[in-house]
Biopython code that builds the backbone (N, CA, C, O; Angstrom):
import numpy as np
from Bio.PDB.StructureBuilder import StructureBuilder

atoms = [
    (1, "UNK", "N", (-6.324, -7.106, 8.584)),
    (1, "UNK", "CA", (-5.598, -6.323, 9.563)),
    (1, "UNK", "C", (-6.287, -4.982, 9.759)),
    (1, "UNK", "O", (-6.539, -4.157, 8.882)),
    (2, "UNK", "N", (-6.492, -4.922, 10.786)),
    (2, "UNK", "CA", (-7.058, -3.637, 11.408)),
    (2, "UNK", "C", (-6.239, -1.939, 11.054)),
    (2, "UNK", "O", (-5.168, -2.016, 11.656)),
    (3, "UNK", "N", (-6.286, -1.038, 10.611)),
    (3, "UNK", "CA", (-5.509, 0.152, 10.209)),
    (3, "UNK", "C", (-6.011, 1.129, 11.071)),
    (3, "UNK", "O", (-7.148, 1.581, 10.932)),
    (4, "UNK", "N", (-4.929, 1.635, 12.315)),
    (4, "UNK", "CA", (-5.865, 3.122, 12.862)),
    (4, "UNK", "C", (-5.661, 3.815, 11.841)),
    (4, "UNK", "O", (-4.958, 3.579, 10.858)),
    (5, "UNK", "N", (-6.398, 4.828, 12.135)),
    (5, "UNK", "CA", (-6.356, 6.135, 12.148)),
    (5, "UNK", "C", (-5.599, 7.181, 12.708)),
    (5, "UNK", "O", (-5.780, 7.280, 13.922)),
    (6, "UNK", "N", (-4.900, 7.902, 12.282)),
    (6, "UNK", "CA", (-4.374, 8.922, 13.506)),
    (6, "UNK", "C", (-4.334, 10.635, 12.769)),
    (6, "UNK", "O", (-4.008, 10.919, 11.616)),
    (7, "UNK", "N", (-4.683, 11.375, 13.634)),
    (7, "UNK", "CA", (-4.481, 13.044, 13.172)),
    (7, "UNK", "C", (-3.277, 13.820, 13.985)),
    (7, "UNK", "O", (-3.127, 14.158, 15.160)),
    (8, "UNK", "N", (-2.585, 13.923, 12.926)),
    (8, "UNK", "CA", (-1.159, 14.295, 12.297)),
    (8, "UNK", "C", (-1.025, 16.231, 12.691)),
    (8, "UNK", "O", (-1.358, 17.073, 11.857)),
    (9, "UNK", "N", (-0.475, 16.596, 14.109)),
    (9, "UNK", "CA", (-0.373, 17.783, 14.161)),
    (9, "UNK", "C", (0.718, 18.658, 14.158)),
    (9, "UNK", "O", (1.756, 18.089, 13.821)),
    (10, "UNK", "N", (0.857, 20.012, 14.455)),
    (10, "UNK", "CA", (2.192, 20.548, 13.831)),
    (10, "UNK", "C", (2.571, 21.328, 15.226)),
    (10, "UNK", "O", (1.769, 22.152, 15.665)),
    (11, "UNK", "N", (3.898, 21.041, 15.974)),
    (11, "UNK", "CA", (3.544, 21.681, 16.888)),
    (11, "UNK", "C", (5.140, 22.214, 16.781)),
    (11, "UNK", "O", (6.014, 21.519, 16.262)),
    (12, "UNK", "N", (5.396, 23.566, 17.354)),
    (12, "UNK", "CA", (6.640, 24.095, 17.367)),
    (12, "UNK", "C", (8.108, 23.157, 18.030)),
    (12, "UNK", "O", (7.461, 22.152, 18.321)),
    (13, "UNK", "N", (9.235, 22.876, 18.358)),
    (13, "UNK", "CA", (9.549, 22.283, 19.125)),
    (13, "UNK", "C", (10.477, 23.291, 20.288)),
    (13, "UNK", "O", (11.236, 24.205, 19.966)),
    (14, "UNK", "N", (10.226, 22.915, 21.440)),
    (14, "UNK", "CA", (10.292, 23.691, 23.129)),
    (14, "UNK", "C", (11.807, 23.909, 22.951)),
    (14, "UNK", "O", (12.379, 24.983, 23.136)),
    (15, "UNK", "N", (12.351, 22.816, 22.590)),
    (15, "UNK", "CA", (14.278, 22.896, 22.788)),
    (15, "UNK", "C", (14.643, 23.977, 21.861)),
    (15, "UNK", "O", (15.296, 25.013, 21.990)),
    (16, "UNK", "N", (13.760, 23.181, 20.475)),
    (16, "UNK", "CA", (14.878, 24.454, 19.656)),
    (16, "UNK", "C", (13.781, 25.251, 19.145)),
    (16, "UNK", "O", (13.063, 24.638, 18.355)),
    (17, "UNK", "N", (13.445, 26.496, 19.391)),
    (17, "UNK", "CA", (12.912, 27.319, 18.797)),
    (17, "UNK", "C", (13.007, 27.379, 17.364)),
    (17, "UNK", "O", (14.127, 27.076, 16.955)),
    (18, "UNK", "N", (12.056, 27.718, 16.363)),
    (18, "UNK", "CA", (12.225, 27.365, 14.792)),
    (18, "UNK", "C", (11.906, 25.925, 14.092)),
    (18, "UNK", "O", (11.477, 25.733, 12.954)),
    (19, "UNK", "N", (12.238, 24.965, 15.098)),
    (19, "UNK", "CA", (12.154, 23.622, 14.241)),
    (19, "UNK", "C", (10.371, 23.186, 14.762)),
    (19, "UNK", "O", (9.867, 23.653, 15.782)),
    (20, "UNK", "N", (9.836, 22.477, 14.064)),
    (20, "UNK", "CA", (8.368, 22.204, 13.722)),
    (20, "UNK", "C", (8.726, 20.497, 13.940)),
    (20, "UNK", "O", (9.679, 19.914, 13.422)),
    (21, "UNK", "N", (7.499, 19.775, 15.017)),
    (21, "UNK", "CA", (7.137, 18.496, 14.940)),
    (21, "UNK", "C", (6.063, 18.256, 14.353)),
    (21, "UNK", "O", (5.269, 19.197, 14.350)),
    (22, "UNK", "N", (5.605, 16.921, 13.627)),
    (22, "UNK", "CA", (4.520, 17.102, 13.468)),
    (22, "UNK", "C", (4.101, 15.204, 14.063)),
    (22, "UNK", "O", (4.369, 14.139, 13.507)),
    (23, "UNK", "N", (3.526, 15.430, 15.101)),
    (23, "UNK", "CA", (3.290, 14.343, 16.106)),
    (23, "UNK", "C", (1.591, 13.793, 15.681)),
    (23, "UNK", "O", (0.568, 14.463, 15.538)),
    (24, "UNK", "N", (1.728, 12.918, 15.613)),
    (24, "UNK", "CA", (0.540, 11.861, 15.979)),
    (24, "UNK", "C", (0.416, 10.374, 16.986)),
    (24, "UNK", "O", (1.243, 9.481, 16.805)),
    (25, "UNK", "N", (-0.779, 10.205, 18.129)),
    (25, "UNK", "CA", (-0.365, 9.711, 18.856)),
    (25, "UNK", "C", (-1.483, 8.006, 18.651)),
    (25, "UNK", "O", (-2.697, 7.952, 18.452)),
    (26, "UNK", "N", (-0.843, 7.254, 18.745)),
    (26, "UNK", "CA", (-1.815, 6.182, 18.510)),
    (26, "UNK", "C", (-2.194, 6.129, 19.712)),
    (26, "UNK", "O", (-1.349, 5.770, 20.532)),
    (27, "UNK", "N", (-3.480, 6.445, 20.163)),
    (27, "UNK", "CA", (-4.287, 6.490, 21.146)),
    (27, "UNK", "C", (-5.120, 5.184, 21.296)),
    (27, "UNK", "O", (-5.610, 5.153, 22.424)),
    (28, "UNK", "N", (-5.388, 4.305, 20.695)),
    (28, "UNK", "CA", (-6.032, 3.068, 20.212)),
    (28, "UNK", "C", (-5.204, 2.115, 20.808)),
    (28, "UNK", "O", (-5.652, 1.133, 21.399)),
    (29, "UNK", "N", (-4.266, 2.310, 20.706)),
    (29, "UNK", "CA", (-2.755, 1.089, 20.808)),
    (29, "UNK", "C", (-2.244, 1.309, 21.920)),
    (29, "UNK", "O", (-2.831, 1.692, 22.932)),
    (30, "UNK", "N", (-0.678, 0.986, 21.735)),
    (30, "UNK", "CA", (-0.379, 1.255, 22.946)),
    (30, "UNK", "C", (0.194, 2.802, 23.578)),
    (30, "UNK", "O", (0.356, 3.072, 24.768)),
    (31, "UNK", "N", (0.394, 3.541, 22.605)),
    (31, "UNK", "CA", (0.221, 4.962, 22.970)),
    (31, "UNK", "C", (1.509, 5.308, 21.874)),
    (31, "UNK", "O", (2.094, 6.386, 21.975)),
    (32, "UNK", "N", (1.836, 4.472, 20.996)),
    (32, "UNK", "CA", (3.044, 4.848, 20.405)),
    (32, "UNK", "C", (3.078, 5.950, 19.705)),
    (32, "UNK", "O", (2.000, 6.140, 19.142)),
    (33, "UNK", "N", (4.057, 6.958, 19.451)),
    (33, "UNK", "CA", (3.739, 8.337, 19.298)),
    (33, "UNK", "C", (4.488, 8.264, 17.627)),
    (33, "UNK", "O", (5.235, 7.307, 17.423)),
    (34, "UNK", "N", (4.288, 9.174, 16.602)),
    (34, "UNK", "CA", (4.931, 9.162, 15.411)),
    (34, "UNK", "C", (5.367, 10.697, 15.331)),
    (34, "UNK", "O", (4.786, 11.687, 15.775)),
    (35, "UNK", "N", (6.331, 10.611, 14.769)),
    (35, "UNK", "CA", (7.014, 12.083, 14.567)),
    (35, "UNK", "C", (7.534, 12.422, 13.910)),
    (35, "UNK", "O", (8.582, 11.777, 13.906)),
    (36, "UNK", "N", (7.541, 13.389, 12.943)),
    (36, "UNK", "CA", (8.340, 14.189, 11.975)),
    (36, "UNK", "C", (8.879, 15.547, 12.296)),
    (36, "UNK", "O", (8.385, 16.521, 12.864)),
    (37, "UNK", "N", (10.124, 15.293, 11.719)),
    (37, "UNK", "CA", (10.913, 16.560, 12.944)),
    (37, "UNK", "C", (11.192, 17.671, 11.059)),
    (37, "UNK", "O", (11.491, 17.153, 9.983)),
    (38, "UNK", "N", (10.947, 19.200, 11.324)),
    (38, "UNK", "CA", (11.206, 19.465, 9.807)),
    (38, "UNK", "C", (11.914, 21.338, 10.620)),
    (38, "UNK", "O", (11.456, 22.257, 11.299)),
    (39, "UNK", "N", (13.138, 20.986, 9.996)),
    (39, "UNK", "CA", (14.412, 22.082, 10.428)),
    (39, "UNK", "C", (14.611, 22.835, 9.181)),
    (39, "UNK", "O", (14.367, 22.311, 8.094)),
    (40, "UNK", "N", (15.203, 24.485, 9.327)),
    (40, "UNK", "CA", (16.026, 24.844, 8.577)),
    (40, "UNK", "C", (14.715, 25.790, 7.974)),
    (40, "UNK", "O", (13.629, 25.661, 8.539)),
    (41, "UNK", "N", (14.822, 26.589, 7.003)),
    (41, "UNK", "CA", (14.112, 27.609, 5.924)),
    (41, "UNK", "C", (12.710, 26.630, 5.814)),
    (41, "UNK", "O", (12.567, 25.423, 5.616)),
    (42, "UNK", "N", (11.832, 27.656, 6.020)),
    (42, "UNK", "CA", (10.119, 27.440, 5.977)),
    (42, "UNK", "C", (10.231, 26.248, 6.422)),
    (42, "UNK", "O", (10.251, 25.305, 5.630)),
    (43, "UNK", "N", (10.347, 26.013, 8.096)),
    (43, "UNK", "CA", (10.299, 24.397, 8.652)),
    (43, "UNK", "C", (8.637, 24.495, 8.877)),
    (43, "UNK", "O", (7.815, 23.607, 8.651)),
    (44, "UNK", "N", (8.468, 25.449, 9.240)),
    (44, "UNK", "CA", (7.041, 26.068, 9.811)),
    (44, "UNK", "C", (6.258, 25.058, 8.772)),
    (44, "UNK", "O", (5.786, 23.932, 8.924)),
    (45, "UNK", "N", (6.324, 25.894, 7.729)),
    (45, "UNK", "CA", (5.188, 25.756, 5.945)),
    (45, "UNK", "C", (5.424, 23.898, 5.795)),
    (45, "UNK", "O", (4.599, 22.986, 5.866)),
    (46, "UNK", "N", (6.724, 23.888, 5.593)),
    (46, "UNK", "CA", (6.985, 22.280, 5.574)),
    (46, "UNK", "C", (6.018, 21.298, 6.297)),
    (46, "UNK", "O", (5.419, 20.391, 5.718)),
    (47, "UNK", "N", (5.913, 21.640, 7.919)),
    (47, "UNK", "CA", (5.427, 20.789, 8.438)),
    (47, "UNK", "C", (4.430, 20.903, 8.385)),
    (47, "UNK", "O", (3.815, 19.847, 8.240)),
    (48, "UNK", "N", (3.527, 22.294, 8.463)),
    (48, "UNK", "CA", (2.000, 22.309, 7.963)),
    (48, "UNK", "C", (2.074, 21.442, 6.974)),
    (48, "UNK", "O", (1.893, 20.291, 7.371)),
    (49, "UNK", "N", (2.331, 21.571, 5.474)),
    (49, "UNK", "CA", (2.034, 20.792, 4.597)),
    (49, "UNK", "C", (2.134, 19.243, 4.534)),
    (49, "UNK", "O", (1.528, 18.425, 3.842)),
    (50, "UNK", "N", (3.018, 19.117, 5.406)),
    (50, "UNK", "CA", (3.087, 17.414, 5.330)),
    (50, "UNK", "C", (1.548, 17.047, 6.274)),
    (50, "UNK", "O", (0.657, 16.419, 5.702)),
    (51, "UNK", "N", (1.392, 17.444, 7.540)),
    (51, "UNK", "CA", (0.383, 17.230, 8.299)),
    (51, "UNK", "C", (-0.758, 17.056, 7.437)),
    (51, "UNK", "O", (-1.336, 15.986, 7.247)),
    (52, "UNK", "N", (-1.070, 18.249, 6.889)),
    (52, "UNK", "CA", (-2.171, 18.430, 5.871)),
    (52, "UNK", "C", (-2.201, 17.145, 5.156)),
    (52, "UNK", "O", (-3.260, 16.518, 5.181)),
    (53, "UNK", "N", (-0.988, 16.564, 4.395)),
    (53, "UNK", "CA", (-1.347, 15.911, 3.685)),
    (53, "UNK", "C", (-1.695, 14.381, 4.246)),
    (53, "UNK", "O", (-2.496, 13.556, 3.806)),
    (54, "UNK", "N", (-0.828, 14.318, 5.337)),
    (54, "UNK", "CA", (-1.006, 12.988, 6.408)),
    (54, "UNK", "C", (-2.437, 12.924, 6.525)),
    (54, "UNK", "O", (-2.911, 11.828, 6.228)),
    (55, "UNK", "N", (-3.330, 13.905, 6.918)),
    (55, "UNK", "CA", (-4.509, 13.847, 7.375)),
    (55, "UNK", "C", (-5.378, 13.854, 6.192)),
    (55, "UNK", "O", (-6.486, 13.359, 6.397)),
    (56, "UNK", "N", (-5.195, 14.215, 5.207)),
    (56, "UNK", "CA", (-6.111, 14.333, 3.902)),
    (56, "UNK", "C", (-5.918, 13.146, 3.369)),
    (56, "UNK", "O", (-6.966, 12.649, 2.958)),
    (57, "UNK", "N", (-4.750, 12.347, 3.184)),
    (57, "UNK", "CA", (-4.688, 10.769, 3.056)),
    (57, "UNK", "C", (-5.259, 10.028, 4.359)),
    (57, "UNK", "O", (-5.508, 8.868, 4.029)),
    (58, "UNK", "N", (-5.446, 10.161, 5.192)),
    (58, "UNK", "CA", (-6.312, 9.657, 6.409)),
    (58, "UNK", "C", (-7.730, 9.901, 6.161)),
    (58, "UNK", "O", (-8.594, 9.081, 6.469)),
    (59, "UNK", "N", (-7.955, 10.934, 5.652)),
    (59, "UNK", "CA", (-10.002, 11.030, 5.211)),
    (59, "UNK", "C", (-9.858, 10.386, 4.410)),
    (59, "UNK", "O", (-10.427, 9.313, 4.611)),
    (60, "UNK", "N", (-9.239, 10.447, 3.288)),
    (60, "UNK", "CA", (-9.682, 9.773, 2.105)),
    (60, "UNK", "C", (-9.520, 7.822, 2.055)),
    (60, "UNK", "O", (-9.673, 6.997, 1.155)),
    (61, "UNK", "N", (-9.312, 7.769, 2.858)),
    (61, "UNK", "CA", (-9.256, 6.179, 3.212)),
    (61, "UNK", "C", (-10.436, 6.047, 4.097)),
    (61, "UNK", "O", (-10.826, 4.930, 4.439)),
    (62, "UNK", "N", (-10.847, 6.806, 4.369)),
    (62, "UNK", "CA", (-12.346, 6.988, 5.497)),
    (62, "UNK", "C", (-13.312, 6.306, 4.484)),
    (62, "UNK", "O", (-13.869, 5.221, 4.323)),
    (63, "UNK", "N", (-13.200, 7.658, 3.823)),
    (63, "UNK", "CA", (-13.893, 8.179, 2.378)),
    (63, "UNK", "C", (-14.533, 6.429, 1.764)),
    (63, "UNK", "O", (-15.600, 5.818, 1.826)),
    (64, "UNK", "N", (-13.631, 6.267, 1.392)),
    (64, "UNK", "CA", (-13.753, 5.284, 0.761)),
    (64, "UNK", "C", (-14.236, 3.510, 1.376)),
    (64, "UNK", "O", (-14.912, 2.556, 0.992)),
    (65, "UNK", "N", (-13.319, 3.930, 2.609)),
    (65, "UNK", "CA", (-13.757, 2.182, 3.395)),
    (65, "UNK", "C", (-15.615, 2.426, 4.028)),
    (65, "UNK", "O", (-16.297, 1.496, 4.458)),
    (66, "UNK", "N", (-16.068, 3.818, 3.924)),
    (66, "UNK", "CA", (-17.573, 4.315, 4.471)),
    (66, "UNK", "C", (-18.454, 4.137, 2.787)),
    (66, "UNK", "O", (-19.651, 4.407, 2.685)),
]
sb = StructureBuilder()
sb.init_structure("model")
sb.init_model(0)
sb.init_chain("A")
sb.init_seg("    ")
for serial, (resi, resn, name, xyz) in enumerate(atoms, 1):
    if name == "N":
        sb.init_residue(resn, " ", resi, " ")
    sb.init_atom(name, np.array(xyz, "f"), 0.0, 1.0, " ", f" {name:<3s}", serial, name[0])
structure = sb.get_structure()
């Protein structure tokens, strides 16, 4: 089975000021979008860090299948 790839970003959200998405879009496929919605005290830091880690588990599967 084939595994994309996708890079995992952090973007503010428009409705509610304060809350953090962190969207990745399967561009390969059929365009299906993934999302993590992170609310409330350091949503900001939260969602950086998850992204970060989405994408650092995404190299490291690079890493390794190269």
């Amino acid at each position: 089975m084939f595994k994309r790839f996708l890079h995992y970003e952090t973007i503010e959200d428009n409705r509610h000021p304060g809350d953090y998405r962190v969207e990745a879009i399967d561009s390969e496929g059929d365009g299906e979008v993934y999302t993590a919605i992170f609310v409330g005290p350091d949503a900001r830091d939260r969602a950086e860090e998850y992204a970060g880690w989405k994408n650092a588990c995404q190299e490291a599967v690079l890493s390794l299948a190269s």
